[in-house]
Biopython code that builds the backbone (N, CA, C, O; Angstrom):
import numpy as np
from Bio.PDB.StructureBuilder import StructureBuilder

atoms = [
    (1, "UNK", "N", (-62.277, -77.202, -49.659)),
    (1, "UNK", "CA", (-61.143, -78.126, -49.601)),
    (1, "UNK", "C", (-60.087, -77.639, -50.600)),
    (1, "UNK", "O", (-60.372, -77.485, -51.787)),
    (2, "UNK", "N", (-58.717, -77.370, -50.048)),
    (2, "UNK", "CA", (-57.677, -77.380, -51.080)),
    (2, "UNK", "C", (-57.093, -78.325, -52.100)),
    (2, "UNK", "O", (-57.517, -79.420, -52.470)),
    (3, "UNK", "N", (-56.025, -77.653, -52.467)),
    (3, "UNK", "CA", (-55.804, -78.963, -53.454)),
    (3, "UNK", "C", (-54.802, -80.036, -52.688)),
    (3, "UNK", "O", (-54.667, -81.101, -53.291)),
    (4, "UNK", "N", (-54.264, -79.933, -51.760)),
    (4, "UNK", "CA", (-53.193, -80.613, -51.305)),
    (4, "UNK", "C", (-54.291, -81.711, -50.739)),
    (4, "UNK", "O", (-54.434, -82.859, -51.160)),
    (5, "UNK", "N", (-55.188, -80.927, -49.447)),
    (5, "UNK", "CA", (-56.775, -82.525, -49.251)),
    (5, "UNK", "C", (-56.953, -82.459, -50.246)),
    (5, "UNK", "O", (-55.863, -81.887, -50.269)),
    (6, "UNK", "N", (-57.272, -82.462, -51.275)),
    (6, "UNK", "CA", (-58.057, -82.809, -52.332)),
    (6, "UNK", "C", (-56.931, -84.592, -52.569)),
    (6, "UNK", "O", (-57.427, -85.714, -52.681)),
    (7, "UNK", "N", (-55.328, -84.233, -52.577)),
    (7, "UNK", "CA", (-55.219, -85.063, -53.538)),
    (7, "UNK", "C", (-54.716, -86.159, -52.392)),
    (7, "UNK", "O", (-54.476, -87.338, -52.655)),
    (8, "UNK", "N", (-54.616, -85.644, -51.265)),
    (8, "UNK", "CA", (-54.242, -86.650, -49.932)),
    (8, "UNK", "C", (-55.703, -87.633, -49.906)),
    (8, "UNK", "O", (-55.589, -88.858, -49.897)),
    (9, "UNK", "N", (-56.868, -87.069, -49.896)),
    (9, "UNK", "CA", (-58.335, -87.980, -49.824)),
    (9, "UNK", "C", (-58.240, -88.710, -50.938)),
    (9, "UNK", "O", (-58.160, -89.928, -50.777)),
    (10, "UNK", "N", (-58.228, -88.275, -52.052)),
    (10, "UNK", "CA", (-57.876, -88.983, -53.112)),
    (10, "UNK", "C", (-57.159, -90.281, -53.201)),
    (10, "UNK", "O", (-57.622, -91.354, -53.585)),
    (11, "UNK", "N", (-55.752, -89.974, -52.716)),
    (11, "UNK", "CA", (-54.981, -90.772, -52.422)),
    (11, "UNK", "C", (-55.319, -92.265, -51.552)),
    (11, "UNK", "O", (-55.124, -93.474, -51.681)),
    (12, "UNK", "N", (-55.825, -91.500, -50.793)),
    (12, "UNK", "CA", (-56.349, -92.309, -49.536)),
    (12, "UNK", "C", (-58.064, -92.936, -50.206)),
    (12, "UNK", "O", (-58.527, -93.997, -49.787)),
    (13, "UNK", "N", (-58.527, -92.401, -50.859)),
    (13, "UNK", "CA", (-59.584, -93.451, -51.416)),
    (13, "UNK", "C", (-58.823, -94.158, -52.391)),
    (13, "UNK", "O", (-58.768, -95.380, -52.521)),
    (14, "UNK", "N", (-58.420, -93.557, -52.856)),
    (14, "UNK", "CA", (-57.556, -95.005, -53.961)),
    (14, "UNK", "C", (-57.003, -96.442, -53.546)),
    (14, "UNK", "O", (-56.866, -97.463, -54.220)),
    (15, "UNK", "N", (-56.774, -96.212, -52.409)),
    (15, "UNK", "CA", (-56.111, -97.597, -51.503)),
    (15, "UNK", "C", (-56.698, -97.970, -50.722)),
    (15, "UNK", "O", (-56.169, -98.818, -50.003)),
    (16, "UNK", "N", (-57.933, -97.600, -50.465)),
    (16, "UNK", "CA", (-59.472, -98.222, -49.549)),
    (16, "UNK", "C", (-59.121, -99.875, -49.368)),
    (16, "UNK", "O", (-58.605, -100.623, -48.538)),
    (17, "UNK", "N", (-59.973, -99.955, -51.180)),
    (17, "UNK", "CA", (-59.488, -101.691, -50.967)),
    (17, "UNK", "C", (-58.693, -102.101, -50.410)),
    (17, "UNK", "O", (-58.889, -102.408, -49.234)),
    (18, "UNK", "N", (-57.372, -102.297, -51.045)),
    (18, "UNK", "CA", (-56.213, -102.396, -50.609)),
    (18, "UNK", "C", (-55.898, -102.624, -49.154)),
    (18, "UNK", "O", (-55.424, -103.643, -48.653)),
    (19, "UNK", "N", (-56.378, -101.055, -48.330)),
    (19, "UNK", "CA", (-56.079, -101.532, -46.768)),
    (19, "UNK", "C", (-57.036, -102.619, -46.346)),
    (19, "UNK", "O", (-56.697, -103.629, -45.729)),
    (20, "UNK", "N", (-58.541, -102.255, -46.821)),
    (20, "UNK", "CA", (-59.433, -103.711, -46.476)),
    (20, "UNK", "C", (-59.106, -104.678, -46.689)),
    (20, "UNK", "O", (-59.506, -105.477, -45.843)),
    (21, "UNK", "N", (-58.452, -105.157, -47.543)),
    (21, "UNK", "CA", (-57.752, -106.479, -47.393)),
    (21, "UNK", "C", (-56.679, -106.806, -46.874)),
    (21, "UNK", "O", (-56.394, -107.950, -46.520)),
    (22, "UNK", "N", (-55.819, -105.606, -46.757)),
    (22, "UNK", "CA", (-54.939, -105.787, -45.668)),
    (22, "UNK", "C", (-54.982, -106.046, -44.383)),
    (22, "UNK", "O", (-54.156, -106.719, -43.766)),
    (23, "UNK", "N", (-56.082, -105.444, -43.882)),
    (23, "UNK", "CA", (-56.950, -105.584, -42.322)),
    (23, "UNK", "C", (-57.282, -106.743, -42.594)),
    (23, "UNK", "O", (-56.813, -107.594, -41.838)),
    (24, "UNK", "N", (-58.133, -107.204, -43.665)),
    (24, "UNK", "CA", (-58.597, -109.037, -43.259)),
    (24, "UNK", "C", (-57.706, -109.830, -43.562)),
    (24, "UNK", "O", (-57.957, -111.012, -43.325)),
    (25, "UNK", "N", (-56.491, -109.531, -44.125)),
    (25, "UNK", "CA", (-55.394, -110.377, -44.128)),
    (25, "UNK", "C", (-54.926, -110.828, -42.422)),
    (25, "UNK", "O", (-54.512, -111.913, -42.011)),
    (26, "UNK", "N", (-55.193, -109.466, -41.628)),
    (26, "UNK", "CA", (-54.638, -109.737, -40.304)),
    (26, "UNK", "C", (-55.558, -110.218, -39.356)),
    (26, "UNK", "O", (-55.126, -110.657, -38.290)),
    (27, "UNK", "N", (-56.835, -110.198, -39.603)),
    (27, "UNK", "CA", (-57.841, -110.911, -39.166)),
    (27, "UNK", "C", (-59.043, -110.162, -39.340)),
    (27, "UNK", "O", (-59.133, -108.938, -39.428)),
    (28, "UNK", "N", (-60.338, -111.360, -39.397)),
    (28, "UNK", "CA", (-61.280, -111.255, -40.046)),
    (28, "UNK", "C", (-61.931, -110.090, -39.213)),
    (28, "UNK", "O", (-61.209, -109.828, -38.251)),
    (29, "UNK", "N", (-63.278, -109.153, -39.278)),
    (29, "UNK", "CA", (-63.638, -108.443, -38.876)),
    (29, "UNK", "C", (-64.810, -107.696, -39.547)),
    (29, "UNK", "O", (-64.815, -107.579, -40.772)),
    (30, "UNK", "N", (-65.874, -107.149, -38.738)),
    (30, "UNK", "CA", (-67.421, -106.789, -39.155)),
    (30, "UNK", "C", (-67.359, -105.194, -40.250)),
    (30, "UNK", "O", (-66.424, -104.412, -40.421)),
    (31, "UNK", "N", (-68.168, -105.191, -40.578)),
    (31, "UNK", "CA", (-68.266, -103.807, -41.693)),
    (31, "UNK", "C", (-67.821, -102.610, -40.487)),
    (31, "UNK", "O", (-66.981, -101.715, -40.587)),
    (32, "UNK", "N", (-68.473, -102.865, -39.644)),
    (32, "UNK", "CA", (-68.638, -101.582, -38.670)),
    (32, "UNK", "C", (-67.284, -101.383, -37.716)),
    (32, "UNK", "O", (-66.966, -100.409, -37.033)),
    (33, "UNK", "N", (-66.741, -102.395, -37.873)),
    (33, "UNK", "CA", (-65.277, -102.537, -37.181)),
    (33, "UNK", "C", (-64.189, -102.047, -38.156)),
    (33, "UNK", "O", (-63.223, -101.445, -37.688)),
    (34, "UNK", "N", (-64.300, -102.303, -39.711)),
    (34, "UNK", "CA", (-63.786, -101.891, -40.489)),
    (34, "UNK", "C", (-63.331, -100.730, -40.696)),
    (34, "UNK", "O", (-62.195, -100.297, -40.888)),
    (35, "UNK", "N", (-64.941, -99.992, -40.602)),
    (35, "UNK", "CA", (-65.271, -98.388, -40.442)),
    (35, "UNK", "C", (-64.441, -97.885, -39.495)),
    (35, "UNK", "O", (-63.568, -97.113, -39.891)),
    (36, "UNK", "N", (-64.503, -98.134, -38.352)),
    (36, "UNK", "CA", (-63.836, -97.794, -37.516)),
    (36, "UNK", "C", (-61.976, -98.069, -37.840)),
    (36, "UNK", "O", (-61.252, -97.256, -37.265)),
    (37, "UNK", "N", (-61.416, -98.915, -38.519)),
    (37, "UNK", "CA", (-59.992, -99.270, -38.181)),
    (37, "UNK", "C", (-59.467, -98.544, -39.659)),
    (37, "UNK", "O", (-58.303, -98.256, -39.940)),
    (38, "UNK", "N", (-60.494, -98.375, -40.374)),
    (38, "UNK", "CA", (-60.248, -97.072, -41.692)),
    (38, "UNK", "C", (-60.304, -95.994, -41.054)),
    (38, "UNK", "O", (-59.669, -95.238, -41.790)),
    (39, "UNK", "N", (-60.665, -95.345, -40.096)),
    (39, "UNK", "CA", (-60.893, -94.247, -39.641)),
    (39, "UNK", "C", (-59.936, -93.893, -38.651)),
    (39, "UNK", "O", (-59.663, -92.778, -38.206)),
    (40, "UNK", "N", (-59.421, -95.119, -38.348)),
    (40, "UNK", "CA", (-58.231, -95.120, -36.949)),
    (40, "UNK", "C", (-56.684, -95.063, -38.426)),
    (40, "UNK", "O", (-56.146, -93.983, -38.668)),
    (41, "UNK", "N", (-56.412, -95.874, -38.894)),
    (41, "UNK", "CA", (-55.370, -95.693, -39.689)),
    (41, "UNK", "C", (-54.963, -94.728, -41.036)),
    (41, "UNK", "O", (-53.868, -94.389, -41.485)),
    (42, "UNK", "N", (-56.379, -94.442, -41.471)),
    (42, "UNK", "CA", (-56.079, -93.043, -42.356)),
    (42, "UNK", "C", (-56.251, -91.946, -41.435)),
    (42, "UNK", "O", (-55.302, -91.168, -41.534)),
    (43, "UNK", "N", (-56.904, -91.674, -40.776)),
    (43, "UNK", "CA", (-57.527, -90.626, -39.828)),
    (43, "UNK", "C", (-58.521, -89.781, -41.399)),
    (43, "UNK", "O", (-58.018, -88.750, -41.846)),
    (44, "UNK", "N", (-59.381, -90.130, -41.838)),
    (44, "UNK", "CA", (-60.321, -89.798, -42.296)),
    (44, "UNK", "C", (-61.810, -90.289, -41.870)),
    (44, "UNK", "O", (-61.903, -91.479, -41.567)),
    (45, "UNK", "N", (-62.727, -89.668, -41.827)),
    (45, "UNK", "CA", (-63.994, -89.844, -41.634)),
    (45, "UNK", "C", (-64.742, -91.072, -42.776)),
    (45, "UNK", "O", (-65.621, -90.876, -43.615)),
    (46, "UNK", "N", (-64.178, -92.073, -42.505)),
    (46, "UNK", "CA", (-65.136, -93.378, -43.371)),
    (46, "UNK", "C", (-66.204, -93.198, -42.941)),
    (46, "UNK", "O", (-66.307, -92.797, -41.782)),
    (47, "UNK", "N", (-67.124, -93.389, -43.577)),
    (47, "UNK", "CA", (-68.809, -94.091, -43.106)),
    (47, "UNK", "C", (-68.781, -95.574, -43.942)),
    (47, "UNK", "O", (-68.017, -96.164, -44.706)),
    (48, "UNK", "N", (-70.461, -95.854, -43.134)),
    (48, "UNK", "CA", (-70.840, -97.030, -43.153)),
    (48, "UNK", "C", (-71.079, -97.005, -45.414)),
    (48, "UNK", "O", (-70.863, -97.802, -46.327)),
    (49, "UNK", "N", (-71.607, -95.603, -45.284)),
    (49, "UNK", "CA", (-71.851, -95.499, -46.859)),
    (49, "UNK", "C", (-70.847, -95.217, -47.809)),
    (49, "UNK", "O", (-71.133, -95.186, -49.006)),
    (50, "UNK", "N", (-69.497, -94.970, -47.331)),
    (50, "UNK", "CA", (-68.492, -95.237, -47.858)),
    (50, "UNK", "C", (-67.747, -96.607, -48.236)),
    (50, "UNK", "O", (-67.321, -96.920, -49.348)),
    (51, "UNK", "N", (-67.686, -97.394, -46.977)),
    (51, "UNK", "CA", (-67.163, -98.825, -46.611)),
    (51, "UNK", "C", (-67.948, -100.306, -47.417)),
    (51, "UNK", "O", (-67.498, -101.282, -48.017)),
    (52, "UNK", "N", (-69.370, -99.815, -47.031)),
    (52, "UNK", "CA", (-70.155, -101.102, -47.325)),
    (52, "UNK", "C", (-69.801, -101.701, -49.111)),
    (52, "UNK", "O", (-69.241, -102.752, -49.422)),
    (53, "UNK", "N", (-70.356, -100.607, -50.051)),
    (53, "UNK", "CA", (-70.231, -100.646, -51.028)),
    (53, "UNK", "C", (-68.720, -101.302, -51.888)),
    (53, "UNK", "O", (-68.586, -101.871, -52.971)),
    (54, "UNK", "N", (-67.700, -100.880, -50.763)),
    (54, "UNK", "CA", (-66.045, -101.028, -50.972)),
    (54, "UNK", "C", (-66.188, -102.738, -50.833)),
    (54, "UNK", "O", (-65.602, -103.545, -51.555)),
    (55, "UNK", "N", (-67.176, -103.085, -49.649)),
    (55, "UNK", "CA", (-66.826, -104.800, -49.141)),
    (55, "UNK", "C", (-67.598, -105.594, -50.184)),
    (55, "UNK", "O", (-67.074, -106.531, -50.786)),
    (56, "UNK", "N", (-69.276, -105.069, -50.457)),
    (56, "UNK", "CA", (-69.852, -105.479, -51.344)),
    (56, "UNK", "C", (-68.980, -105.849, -52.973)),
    (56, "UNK", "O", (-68.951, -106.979, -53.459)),
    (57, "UNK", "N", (-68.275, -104.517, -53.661)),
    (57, "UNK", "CA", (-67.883, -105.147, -54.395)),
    (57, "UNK", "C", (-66.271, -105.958, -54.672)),
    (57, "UNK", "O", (-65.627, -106.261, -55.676)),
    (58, "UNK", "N", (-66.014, -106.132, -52.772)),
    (58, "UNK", "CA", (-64.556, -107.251, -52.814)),
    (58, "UNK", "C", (-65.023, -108.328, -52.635)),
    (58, "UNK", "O", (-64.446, -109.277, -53.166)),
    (59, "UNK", "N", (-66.436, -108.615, -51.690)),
    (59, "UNK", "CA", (-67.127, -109.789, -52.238)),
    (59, "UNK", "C", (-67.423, -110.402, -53.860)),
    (59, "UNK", "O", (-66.999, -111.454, -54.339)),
    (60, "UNK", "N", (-67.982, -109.733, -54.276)),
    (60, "UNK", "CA", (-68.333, -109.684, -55.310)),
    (60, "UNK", "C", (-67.304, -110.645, -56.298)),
    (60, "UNK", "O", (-67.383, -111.780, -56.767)),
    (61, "UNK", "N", (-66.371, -109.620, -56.341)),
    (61, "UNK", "CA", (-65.012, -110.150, -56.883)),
    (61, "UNK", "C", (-64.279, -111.532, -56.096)),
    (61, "UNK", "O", (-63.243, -112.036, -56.530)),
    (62, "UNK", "N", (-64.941, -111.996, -54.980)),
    (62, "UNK", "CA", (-64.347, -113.352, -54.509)),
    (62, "UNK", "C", (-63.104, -112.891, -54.391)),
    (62, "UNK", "O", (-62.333, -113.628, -55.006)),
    (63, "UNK", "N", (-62.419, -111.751, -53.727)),
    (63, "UNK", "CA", (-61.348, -111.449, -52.880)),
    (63, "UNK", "C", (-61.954, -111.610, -51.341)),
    (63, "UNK", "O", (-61.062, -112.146, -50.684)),
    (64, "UNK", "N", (-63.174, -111.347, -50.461)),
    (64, "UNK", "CA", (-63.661, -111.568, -49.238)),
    (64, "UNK", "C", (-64.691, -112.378, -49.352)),
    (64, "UNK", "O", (-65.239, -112.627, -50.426)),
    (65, "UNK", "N", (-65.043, -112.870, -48.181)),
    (65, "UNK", "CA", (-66.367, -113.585, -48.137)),
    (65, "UNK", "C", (-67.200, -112.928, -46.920)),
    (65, "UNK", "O", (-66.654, -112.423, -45.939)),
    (66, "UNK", "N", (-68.178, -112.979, -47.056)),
    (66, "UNK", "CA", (-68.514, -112.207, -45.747)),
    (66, "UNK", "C", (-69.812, -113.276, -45.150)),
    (66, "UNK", "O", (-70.796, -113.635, -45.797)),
    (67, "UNK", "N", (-69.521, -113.585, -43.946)),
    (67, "UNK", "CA", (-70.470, -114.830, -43.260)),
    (67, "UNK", "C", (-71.375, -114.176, -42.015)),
    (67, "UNK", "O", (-70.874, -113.399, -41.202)),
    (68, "UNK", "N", (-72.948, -114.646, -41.970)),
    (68, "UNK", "CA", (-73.678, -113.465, -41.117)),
    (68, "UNK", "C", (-73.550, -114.808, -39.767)),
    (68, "UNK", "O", (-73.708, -116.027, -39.819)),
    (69, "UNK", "N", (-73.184, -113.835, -38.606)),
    (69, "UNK", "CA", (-73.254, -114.763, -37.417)),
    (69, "UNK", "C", (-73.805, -113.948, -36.440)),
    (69, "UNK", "O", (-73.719, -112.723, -36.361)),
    (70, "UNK", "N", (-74.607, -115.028, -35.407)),
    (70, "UNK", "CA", (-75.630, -114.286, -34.403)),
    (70, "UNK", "C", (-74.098, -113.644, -33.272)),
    (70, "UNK", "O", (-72.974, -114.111, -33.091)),
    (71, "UNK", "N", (-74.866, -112.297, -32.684)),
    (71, "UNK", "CA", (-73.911, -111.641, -31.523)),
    (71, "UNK", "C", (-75.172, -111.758, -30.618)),
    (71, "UNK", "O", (-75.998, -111.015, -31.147)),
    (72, "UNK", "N", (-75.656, -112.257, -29.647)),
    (72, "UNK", "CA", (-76.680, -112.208, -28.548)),
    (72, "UNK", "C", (-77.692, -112.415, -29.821)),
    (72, "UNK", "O", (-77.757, -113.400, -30.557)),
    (73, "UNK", "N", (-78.662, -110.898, -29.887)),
    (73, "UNK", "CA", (-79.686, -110.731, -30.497)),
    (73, "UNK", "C", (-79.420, -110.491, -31.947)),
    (73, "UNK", "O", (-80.122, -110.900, -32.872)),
    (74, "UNK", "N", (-78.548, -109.925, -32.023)),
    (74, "UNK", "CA", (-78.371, -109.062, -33.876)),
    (74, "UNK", "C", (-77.769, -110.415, -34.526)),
    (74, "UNK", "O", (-77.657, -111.560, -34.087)),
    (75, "UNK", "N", (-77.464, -109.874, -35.621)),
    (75, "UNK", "CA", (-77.025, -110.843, -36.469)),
    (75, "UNK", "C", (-75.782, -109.349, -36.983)),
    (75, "UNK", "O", (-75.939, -108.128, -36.967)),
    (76, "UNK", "N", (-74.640, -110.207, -37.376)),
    (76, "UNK", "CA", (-73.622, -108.684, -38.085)),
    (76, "UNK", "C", (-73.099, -110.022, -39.120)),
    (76, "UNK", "O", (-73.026, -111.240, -38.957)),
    (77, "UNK", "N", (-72.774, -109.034, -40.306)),
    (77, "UNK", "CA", (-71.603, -110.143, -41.184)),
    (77, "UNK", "C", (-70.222, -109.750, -40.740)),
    (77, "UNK", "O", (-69.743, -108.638, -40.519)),
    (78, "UNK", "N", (-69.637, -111.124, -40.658)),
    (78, "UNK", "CA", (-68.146, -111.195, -40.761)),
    (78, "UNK", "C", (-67.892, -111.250, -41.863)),
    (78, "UNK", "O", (-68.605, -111.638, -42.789)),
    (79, "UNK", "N", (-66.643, -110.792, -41.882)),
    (79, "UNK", "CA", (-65.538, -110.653, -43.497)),
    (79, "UNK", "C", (-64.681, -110.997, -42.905)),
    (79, "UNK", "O", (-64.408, -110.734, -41.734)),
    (80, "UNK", "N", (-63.930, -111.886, -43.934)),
    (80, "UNK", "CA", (-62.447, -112.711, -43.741)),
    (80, "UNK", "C", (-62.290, -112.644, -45.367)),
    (80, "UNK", "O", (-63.153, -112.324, -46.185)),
    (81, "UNK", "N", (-60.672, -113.116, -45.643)),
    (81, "UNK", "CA", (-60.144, -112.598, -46.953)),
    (81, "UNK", "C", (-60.124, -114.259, -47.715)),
    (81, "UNK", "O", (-60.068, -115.447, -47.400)),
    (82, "UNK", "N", (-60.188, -113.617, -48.574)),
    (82, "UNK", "CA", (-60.297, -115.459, -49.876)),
    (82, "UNK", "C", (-59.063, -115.823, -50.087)),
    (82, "UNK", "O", (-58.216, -114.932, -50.021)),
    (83, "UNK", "N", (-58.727, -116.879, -50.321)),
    (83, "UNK", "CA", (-57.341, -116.872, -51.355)),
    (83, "UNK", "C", (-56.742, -116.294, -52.395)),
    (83, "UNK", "O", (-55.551, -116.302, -52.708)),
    (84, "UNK", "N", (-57.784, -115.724, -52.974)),
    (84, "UNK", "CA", (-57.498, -114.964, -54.062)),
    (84, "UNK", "C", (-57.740, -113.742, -53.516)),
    (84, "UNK", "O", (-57.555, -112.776, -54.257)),
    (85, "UNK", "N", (-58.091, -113.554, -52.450)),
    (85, "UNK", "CA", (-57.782, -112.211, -52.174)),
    (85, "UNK", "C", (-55.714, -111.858, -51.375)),
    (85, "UNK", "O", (-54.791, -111.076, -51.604)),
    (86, "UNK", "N", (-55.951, -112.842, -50.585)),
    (86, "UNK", "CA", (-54.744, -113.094, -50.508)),
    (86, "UNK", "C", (-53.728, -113.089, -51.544)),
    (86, "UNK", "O", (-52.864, -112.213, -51.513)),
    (87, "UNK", "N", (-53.733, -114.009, -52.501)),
    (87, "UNK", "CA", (-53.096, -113.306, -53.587)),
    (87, "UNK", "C", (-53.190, -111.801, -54.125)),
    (87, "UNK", "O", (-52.202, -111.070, -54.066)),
    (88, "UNK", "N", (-54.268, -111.412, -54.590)),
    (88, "UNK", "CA", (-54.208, -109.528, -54.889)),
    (88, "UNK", "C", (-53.454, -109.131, -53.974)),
    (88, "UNK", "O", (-52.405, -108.863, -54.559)),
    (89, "UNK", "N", (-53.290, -108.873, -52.647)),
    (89, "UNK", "CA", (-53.337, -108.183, -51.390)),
    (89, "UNK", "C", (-51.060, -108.390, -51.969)),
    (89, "UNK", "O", (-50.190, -107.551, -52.200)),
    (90, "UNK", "N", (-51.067, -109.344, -51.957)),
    (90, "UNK", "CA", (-49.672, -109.932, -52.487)),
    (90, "UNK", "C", (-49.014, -109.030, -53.402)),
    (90, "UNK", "O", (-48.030, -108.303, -53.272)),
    (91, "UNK", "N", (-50.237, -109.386, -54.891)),
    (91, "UNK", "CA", (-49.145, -108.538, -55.638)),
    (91, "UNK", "C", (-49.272, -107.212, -55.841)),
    (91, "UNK", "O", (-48.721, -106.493, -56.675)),
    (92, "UNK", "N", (-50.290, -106.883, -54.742)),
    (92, "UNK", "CA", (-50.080, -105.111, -54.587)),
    (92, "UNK", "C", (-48.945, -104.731, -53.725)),
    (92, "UNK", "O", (-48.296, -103.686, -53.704)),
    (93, "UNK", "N", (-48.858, -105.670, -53.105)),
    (93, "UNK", "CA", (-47.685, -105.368, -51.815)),
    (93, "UNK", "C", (-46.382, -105.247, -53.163)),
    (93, "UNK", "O", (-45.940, -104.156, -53.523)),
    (94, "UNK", "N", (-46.034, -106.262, -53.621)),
    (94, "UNK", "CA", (-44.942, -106.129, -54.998)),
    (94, "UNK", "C", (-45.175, -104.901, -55.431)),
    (94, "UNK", "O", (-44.203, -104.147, -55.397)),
    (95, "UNK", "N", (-46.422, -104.368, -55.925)),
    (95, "UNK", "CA", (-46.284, -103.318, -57.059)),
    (95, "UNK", "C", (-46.348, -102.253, -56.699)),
    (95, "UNK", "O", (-46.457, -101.479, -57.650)),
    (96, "UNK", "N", (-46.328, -101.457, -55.113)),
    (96, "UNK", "CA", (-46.280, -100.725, -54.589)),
    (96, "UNK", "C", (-44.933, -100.130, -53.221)),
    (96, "UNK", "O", (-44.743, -99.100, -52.574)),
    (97, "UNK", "N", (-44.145, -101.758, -53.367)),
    (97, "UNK", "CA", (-42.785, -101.517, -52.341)),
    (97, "UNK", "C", (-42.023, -100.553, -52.785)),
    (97, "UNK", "O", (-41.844, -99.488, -52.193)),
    (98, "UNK", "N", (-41.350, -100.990, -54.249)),
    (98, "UNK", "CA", (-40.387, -100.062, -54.557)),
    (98, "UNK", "C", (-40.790, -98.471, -54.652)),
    (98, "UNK", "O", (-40.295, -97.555, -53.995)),
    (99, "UNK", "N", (-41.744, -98.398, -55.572)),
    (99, "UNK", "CA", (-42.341, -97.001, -55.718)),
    (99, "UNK", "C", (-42.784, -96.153, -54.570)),
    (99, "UNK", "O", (-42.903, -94.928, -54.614)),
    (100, "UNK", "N", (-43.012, -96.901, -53.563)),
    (100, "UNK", "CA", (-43.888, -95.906, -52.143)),
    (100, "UNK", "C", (-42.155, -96.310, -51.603)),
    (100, "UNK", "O", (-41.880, -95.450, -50.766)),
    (101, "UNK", "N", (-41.426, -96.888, -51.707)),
    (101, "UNK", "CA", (-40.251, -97.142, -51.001)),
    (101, "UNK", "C", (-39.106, -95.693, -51.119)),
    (101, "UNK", "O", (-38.776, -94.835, -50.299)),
    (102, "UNK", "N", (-38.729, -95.956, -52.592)),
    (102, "UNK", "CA", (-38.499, -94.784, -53.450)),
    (102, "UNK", "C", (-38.636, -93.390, -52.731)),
    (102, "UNK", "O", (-37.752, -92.679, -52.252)),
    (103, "UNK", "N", (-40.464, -93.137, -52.815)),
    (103, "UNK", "CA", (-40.656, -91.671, -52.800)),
    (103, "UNK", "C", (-40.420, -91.444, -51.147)),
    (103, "UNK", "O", (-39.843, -90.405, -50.824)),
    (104, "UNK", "N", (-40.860, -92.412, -50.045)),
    (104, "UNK", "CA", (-40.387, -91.554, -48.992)),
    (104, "UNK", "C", (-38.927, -91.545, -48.963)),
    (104, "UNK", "O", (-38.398, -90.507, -48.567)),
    (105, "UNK", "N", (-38.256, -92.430, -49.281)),
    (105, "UNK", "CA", (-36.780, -92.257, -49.135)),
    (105, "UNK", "C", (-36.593, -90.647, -49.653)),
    (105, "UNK", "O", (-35.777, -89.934, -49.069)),
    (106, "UNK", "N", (-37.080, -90.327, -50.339)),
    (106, "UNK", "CA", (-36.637, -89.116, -51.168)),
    (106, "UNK", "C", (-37.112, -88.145, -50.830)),
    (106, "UNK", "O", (-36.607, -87.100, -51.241)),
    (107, "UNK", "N", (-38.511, -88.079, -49.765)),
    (107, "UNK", "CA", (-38.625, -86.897, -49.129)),
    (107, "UNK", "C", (-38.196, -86.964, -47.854)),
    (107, "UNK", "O", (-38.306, -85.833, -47.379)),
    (108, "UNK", "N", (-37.693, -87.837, -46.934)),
    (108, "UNK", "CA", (-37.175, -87.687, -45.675)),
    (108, "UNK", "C", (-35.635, -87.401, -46.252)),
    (108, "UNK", "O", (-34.921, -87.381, -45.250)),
    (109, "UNK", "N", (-34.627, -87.117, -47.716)),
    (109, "UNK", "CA", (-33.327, -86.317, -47.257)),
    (109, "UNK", "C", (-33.236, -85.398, -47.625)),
    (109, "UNK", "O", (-32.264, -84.706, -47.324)),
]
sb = StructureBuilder()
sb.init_structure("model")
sb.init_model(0)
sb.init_chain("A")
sb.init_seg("    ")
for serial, (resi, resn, name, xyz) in enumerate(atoms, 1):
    if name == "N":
        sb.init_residue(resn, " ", resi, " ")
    sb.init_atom(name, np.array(xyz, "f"), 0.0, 1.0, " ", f" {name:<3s}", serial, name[0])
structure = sb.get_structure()
């Protein structure tokens, strides 16, 4: 891996959370659906052993809740976002407009 992936993955793990709560801001959704809509919007290879650990500790922190409901036979947990996750999700959106606003302005002239 070069350094340019090096610091794009990087990048892109740094804001994991972040999009996970952004996704359950827009509606609630299973670990494995997650996986998948991290994998559709970064275009990186998430796994389940990447993701889980990410939800475990936004639970944790009482930013998500995650509720186990029967599908036919299985059982899967849902995740939906807290209020206080809602808030974080908020003032990252603040502390990241201008600055991510900024830098593409400045590489698209």
């Amino acid at each position: 891996m070069n350094g340019e992936e090096e610091l794009i993955r990087a990048t892109i793990r740094g804001l994991s959370r972040a999009i996970i709560l952004w996704l359950l801001l827009r509606e609630g959704m299973s670990g494995y659906r997650l996986t998948k809509e991290m994998r559709r919007i970064t275009g990186h290879p998430y796994t389940p052993g990447a993701i889980y650990p990410l939800l475990y500790e936004l639970e944790r922190k009482r930013l998500i809740i995650g509720e186990w409901i029967q599908k036919g036979r299985r059982k899967l947990k849902h995740y939906s976002i807290t209020e206080e996750g809602r808030k974080v999700i908020n003032n990252i959106r603040g502390a990241l407009e201008k600055p991510v606003k900024d830098l593409l302005m400045d590489l698209t002239e």
